[in-house]
N, CA, C and O of each residue as an XYZ file, in Angstrom:
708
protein
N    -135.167    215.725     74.114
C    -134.091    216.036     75.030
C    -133.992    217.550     75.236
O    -133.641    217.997     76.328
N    -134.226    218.165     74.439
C    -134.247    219.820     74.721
C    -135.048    220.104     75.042
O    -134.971    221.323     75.198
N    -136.499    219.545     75.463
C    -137.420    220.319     76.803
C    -136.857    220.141     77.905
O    -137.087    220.917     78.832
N    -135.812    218.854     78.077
C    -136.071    218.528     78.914
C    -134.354    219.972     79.827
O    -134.033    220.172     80.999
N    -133.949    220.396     78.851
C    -132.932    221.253     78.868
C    -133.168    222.235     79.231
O    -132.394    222.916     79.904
N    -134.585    222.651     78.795
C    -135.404    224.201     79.220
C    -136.309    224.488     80.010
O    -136.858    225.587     80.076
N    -136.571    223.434     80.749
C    -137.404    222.799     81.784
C    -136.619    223.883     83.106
O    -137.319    224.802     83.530
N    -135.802    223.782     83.437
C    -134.965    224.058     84.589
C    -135.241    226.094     84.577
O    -135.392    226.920     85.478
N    -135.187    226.181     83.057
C    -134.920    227.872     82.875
C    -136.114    228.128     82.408
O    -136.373    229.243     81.956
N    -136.881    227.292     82.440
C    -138.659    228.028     82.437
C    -138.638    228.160     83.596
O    -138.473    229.350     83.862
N    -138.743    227.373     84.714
C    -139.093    226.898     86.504
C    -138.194    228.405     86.593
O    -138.898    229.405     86.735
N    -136.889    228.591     86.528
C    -136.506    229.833     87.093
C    -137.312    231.277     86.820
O    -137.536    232.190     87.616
N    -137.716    231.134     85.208
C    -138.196    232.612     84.917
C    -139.686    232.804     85.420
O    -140.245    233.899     85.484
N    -140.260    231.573     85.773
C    -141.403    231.499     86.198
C    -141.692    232.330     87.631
O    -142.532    233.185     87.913
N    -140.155    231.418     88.747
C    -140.058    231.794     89.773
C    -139.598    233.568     89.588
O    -139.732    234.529     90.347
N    -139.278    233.488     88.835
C    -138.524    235.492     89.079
C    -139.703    236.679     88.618
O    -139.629    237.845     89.007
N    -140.766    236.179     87.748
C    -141.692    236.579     87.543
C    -142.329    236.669     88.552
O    -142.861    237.717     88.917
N    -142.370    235.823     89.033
C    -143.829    236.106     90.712
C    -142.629    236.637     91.591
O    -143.158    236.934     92.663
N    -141.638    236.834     91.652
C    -140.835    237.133     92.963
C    -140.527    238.670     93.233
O    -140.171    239.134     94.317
N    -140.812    239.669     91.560
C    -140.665    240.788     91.545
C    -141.665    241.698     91.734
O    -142.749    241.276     91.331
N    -141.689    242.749     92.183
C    -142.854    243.870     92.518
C    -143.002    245.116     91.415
O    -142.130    245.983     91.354
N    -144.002    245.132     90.678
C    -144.156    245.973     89.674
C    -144.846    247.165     90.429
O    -145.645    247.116     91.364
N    -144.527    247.825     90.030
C    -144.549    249.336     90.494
C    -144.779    250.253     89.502
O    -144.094    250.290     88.480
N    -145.951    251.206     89.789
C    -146.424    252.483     88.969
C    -146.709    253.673     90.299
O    -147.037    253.303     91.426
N    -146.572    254.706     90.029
C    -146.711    256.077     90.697
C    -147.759    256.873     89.755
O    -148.142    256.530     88.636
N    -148.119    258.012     90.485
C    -149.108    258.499     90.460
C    -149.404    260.117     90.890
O    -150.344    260.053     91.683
N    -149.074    261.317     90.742
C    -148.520    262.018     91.412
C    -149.153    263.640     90.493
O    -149.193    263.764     89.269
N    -149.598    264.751     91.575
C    -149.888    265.760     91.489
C    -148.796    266.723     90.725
O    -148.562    267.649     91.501
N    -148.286    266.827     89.917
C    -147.213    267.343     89.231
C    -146.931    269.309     89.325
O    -146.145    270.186     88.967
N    -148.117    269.107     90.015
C    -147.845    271.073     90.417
C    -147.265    271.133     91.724
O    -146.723    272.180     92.080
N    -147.318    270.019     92.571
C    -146.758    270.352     93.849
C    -145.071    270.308     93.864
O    -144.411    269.711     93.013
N    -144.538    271.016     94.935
C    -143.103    270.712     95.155
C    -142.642    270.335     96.040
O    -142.352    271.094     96.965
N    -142.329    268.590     96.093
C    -142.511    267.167     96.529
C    -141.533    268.076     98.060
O    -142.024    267.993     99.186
N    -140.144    268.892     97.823
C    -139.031    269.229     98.382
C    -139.797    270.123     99.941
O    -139.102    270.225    100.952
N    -141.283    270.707     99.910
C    -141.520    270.947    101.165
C    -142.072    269.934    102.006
O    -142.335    270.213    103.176
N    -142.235    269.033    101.647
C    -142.636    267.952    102.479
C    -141.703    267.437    103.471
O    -140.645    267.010    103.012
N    -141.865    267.386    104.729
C    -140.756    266.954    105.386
C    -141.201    266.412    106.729
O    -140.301    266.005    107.465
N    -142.643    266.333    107.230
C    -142.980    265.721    108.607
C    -144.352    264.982    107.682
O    -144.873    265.383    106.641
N    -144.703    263.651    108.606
C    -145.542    262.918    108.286
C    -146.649    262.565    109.611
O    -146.357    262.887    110.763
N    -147.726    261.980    109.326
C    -148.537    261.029    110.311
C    -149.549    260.098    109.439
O    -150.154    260.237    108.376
N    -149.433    259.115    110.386
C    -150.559    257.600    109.414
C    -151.802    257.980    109.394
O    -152.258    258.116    110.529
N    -152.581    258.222    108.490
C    -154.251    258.750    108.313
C    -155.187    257.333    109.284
O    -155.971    256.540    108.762
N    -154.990    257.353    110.026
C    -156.009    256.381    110.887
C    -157.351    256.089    110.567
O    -157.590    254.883    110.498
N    -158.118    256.711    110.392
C    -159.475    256.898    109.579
C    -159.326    256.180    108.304
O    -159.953    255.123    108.384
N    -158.794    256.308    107.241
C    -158.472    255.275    106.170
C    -157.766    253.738    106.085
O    -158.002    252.787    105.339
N    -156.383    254.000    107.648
C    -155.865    252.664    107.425
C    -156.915    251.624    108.234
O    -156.958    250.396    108.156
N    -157.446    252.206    108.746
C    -158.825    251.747    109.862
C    -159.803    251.012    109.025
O    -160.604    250.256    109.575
N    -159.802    251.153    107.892
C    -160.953    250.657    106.619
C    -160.333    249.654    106.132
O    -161.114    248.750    105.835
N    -158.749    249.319    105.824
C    -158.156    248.305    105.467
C    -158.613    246.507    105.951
O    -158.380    245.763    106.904
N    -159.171    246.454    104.996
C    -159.486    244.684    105.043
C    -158.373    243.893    105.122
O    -158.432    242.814    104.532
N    -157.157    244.235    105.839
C    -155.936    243.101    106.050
C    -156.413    242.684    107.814
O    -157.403    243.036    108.456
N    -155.134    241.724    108.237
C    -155.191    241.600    109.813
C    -154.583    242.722    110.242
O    -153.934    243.406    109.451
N    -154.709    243.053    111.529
C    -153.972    244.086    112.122
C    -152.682    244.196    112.172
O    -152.126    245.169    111.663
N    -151.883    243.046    112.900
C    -150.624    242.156    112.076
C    -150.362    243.105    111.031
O    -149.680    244.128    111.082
N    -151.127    242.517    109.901
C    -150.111    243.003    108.433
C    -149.755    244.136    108.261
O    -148.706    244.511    107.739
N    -151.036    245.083    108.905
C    -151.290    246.349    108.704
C    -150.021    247.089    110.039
O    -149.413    248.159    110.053
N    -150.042    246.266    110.727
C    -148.663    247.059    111.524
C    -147.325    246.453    110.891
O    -146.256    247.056    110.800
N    -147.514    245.512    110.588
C    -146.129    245.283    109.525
C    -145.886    246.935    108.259
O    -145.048    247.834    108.178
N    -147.127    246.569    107.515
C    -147.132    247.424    106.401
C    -146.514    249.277    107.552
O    -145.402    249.798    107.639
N    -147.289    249.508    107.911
C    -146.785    250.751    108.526
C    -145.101    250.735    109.545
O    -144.493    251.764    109.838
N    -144.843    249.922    109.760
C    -143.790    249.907    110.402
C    -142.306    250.143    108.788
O    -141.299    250.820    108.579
N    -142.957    249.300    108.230
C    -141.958    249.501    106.647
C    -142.260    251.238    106.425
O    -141.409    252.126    106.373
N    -143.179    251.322    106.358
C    -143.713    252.710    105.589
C    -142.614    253.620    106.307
O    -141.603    254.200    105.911
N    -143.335    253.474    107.685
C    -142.593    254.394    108.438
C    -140.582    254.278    108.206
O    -139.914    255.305    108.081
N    -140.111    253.230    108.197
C    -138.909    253.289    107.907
C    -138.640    253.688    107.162
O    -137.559    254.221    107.412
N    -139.115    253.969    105.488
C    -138.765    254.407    104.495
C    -138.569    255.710    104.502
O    -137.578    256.217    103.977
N    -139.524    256.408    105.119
C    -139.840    257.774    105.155
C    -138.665    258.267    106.034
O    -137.955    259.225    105.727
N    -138.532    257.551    107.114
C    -137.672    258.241    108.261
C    -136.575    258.141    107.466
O    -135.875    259.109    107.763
N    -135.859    257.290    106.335
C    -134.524    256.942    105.457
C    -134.966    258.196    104.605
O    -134.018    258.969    104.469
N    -136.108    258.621    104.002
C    -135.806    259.677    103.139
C    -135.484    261.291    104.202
O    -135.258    262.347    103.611
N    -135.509    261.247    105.378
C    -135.541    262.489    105.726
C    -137.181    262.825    106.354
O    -137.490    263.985    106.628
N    -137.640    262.286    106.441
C    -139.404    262.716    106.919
C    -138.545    262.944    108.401
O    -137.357    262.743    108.654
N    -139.672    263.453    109.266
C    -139.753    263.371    110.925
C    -140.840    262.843    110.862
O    -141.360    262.952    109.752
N    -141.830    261.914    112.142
C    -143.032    261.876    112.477
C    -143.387    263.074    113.195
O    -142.507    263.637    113.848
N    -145.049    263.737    113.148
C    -144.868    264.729    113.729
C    -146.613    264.555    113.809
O    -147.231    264.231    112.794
N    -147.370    264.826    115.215
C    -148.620    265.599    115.552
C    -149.129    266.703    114.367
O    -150.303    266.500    114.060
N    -148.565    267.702    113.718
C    -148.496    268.299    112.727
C    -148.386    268.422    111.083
O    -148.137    269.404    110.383
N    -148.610    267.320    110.803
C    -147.546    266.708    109.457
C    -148.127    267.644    108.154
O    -149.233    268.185    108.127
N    -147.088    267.693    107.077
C    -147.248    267.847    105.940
C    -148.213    267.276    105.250
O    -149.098    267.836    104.603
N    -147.937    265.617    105.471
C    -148.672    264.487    104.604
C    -149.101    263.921    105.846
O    -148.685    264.117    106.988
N    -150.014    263.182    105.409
C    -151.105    262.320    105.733
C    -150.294    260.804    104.891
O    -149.741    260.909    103.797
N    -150.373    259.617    105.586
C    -149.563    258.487    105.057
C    -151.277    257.630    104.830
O    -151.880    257.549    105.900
N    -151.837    257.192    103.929
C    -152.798    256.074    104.035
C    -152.726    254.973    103.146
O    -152.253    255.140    102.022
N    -153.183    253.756    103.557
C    -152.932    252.807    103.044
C    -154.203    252.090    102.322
O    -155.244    252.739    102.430
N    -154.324    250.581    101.440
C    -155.262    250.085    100.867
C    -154.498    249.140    100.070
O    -153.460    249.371     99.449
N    -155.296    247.779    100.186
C    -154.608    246.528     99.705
C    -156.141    245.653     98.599
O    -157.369    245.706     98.660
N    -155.595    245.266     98.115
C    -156.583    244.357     96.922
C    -155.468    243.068     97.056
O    -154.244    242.964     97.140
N    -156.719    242.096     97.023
C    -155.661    240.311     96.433
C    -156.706    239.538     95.663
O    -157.924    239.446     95.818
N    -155.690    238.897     94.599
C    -157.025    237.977     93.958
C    -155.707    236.479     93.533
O    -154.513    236.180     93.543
N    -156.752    236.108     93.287
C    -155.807    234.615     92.960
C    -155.669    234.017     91.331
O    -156.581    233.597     90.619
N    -154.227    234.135     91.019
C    -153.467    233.455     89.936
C    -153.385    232.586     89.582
O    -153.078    231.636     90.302
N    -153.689    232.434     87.909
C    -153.243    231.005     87.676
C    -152.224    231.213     86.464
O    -152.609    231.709     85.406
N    -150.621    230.724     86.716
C    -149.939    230.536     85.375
C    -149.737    229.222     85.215
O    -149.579    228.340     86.059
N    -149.762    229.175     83.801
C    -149.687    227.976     82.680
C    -148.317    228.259     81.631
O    -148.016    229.239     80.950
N    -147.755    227.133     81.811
C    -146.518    227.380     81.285
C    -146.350    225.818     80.437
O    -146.213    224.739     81.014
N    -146.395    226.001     79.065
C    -146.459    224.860     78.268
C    -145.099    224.868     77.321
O    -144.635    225.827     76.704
N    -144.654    223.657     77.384
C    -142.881    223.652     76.997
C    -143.058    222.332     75.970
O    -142.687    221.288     76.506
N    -143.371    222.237     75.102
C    -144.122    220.990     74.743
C    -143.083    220.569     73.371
O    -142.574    219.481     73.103
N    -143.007    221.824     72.678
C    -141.842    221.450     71.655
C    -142.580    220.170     70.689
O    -142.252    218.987     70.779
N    -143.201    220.488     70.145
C    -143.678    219.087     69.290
C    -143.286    217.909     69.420
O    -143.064    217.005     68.614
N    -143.176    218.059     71.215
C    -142.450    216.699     70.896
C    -144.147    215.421     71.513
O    -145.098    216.118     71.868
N    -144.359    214.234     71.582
C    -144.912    213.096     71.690
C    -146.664    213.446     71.166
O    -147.706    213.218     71.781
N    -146.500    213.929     70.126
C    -148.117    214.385     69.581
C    -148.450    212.764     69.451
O    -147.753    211.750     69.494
N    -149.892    213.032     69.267
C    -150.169    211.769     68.658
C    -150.711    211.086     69.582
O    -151.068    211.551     70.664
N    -150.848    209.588     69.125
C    -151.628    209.319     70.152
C    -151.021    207.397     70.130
O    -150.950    206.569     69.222
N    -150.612    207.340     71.974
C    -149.904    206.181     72.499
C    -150.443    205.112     73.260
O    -150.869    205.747     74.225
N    -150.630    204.301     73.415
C    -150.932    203.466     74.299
C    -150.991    203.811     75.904
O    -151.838    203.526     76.752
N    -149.892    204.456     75.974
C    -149.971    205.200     77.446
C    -149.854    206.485     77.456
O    -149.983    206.809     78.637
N    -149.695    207.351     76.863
C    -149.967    208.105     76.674
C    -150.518    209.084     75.335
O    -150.287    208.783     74.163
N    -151.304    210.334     75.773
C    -151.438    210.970     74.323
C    -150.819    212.773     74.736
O    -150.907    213.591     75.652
N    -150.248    212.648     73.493
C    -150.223    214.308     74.192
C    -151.332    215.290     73.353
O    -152.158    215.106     72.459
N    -150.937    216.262     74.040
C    -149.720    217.479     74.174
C    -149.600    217.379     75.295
O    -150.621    218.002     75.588
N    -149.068    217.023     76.503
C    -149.328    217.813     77.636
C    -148.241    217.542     78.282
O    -148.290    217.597     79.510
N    -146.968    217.175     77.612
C    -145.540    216.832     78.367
C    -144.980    218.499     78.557
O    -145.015    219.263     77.592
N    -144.587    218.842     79.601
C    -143.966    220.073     79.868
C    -144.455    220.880     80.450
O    -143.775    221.890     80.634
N    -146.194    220.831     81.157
C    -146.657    221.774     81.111
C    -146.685    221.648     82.633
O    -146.589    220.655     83.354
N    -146.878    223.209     82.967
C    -146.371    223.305     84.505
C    -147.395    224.572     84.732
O    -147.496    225.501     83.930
N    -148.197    224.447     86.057
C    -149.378    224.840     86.576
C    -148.861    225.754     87.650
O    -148.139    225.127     88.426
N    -148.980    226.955     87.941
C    -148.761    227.532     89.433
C    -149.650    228.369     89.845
O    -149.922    228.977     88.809
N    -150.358    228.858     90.764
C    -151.128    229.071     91.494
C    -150.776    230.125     92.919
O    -150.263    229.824     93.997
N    -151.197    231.227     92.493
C    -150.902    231.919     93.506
C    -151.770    233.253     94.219
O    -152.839    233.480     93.652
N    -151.527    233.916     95.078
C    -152.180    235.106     95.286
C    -151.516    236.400     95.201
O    -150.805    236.734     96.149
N    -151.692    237.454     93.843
C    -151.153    238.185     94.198
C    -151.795    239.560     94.641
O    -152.917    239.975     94.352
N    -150.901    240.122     95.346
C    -151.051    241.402     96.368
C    -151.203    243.045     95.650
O    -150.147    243.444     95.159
N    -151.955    243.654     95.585
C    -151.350    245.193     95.679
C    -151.829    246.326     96.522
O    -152.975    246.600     96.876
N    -150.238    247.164     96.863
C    -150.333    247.666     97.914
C    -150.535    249.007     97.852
O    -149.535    249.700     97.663
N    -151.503    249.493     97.957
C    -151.504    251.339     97.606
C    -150.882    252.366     98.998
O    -151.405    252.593    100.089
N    -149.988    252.686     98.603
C    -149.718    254.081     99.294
C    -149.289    255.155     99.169
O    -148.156    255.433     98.776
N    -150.915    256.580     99.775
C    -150.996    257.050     99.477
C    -150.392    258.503    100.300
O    -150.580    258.760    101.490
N    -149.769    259.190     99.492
C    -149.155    260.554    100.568
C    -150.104    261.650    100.094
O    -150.137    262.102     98.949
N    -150.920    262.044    101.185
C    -152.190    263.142    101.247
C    -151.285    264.487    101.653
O    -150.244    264.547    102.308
N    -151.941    265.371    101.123
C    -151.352    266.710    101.808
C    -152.351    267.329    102.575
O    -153.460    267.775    102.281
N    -151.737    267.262    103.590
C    -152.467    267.688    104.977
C    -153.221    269.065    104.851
O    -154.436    268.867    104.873
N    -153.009    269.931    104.771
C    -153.457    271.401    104.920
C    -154.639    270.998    103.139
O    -155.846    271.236    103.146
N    -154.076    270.539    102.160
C    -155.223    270.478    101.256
C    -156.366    269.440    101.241
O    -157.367    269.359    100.529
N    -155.838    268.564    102.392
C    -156.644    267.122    101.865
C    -156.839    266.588    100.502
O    -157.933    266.158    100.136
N    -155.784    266.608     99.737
C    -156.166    266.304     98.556
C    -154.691    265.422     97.894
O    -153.533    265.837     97.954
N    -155.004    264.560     97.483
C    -153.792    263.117     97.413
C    -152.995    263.577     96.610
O    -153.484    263.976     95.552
N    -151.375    263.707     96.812
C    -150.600    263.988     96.007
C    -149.606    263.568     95.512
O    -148.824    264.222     94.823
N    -149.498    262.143     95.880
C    -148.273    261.157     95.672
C    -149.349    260.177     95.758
O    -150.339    260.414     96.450
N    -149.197    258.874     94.971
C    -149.548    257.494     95.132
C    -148.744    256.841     94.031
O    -148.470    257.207     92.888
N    -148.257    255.036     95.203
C    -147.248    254.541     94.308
C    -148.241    252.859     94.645
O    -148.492    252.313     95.719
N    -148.484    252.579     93.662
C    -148.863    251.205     93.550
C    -148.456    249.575     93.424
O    -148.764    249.294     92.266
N    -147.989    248.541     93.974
C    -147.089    248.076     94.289
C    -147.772    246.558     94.031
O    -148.116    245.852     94.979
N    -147.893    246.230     92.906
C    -147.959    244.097     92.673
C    -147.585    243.110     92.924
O    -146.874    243.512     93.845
N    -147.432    242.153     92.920
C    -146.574    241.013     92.881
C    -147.242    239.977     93.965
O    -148.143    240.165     94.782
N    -146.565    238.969     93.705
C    -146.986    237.524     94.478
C    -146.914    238.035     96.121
O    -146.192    238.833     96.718
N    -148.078    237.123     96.536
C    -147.488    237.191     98.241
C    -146.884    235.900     98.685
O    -146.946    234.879     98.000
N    -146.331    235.967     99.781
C    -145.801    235.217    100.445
C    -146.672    234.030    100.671
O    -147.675    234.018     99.957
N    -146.553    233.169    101.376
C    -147.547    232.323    102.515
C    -147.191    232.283    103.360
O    -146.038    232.208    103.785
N    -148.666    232.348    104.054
C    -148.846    232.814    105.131
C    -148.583    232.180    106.203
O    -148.755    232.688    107.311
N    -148.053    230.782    105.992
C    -147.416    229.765    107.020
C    -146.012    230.419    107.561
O    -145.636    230.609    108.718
N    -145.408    230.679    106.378
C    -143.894    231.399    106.676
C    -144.028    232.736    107.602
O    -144.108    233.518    106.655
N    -144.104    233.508    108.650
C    -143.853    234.642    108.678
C    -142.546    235.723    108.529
O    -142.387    236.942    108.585
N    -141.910    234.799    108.356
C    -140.468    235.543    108.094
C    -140.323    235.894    106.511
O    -139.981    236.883    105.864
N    -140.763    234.563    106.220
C    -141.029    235.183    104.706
C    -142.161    236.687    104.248
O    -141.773    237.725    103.711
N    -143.089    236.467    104.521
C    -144.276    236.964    104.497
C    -143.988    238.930    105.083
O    -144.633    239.877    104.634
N    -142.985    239.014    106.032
C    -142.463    240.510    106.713
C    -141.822    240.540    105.424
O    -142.202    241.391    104.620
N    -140.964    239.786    105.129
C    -139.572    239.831    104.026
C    -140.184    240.742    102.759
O    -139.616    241.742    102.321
N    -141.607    240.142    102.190
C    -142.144    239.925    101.007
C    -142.359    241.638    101.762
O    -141.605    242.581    101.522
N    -143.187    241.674    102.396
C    -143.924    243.408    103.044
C    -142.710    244.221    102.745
O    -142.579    244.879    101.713
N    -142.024    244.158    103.491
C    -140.615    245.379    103.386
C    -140.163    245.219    102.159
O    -139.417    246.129    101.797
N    -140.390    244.214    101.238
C    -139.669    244.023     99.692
C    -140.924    245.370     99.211
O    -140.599    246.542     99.024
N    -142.130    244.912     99.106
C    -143.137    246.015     98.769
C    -142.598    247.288     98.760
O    -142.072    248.011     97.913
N    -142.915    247.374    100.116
C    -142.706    249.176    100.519
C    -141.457    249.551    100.107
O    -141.382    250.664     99.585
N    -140.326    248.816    100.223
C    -139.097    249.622     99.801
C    -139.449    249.866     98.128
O    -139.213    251.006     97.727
N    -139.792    249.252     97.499
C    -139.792    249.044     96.039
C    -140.805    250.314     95.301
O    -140.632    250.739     94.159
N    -141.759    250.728     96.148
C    -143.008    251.634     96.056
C    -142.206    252.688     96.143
O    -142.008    253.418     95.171
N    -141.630    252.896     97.373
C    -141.134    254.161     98.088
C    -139.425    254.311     97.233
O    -138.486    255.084     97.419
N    -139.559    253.605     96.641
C    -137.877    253.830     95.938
C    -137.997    255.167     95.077
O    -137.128    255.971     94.739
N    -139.694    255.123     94.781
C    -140.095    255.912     93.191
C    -140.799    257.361     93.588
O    -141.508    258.129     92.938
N    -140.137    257.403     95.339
C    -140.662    258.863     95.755
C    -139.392    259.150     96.179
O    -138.472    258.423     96.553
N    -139.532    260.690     96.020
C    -140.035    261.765     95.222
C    -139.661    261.727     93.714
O    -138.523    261.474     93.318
N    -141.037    262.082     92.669
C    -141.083    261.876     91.736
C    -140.200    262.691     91.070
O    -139.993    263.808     91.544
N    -139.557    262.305     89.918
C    -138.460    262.577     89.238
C    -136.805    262.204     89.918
O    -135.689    262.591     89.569
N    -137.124    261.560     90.693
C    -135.923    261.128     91.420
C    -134.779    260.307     90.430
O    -133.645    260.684     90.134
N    -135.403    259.205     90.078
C    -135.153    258.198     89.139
C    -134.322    258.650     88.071
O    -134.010    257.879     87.163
């Protein structure tokens, strides 16, 4: 009776595990993040991106909002250089709740295998990188994990994108936090 109690609050922590975006930064620590203040999308790099075009104007349309919320301008001129780069591979969690309970071996059944719960997924990460223009040389990058959406949903799937980028871009400028 008590798997069957913890059944409900595995399924949740399972679900909150894939639903969150882990995030690491990456960052030139001699620069001073505070002159940065106009941007443009490095075309030449987001141009190399193995997503659909779709995603990739999703992904930049977030980007771009974030930036314009911290104070950036877009500008012909920019400080930074904005470029992007995505990796996906596919998940498997195993989640076994078994509790000693029906070992042994039954007529209809044998265990272990009461509780155990299979999920399957793809997850995403999203690199973006802030170049400094006049050095060409990368001086911010925030790296961004977690489950993707499916791809049947698109409302979901924008939802999941702007969850990304806000979550990446929360952790610029470094020492903010």
């Amino acid at each position: 009776m008590k798997a069957f109690k913890l059944l409900p609050v595995a399924f949740l922590f399972l679900l909150a595990s894939c639903g969150s975006v882990r995030v690491s930064t990456d960052y030139d620590s001699t620069i001073d993040f505070t002159k940065y203040k106009t941007f443009a999308f490095y075309k030449k790099g987001i141009d190399k991106v193995e997503i659909s075009d779709l995603d990739k104007r999703r992904i930049l349309k977030a980007v771009e909002s974030e930036l314009l919320a911290l104070g950036f301008t877009k500008s012909e001129q920019p400080d930074v250089l904005v470029n992007i780069f995505t990796k996906s591979r596919e998940k498997i969690d195993i989640y076994n709740n078994n509790n000693n309970m029906f070992f042994g071996w039954h007529p209809w059944y044998y265990g272990p295998n009461f509780g155990t719960q299979i999920s399957q997924y793809t997850e995403g990460t999203l690199f973006i990188d802030l170049i400094d223009a006049n050095k060409k040389e990368l001086a911010w990058q925030g790296i961004g994990s977690g489950a993707l959406s499916s791809a049947r949903n698109m409302a979901k799937k924008e939802e999941r994108i702007k969850e990304f980028v806000t979550e990446i871009m929360a952790k610029y400028p470094p020492g903010k936090e």
